[in-house]
C-alpha positions as CSV (number, residue, x, y, z in Angstrom):
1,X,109.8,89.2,110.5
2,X,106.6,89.1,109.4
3,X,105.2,86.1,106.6
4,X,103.6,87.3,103.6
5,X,101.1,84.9,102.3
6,X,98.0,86.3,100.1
7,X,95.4,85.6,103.0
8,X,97.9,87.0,105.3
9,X,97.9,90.3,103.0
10,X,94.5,90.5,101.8
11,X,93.5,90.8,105.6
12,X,95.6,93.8,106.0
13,X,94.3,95.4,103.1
14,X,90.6,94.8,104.5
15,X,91.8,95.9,107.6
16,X,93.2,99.1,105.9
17,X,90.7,100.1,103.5
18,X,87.5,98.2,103.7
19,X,85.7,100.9,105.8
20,X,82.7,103.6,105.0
21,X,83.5,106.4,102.5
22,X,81.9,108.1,106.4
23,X,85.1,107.6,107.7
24,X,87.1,108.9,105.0
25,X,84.8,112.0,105.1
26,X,86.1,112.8,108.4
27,X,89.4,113.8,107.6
28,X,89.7,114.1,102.8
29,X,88.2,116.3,101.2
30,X,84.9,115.7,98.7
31,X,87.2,114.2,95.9
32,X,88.5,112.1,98.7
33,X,92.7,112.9,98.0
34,X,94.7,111.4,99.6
35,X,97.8,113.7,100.1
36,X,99.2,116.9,100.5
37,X,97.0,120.2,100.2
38,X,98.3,123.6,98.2
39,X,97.6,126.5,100.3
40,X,98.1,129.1,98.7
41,X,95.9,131.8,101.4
42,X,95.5,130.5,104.9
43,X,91.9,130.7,104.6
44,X,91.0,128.6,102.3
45,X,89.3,125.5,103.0
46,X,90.7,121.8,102.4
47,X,89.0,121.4,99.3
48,X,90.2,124.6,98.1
49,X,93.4,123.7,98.8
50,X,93.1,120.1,97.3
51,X,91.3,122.2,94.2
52,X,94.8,124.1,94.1
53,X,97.1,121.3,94.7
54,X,95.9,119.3,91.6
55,X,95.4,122.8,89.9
56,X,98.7,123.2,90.3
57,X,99.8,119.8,89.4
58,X,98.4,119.5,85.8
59,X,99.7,123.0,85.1
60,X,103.6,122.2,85.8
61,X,102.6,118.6,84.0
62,X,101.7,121.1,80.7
63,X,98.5,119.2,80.5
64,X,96.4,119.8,76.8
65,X,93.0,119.2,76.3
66,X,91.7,115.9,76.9
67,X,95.2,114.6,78.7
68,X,94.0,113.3,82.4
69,X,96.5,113.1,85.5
70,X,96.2,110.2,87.9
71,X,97.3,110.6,91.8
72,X,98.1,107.8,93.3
């Protein structure tokens, strides 16, 4: 099994997640979410479909004005 130490696990997370928003432009959309995608038509594009997803989100969440929703 592996030994957690903090060094041990702050090198993982630099391993992980200290590289160029470039790479993450490859493959999330502009607002850079990171998880599913709501298609609701087959052609729509990622960000559409990102758009929708947290569209859909905040709506089932019964949002009001000036309430925010965080995805994590």
């Amino acid at each position: 099994l592996a030994t957690h130490t903090p060094r041990k696990d702050a090198e993982q997370i630099r391993f992980h997640y200290d590289v160029s928003d470039d790479f993450y432009a490859l493959w999330l959309d502009p607002r850079r979410v990171y998880s599913c995608a709501y298609y609701r038509d087959p052609s729509m594009t990622l960000a559409q479909a990102q758009e929708a997803k947290l569209d859909h989100i905040c709506r089932k969440l019964m949002l009001r004005p000036g309430e925010r929703f965080l995805d994590i």
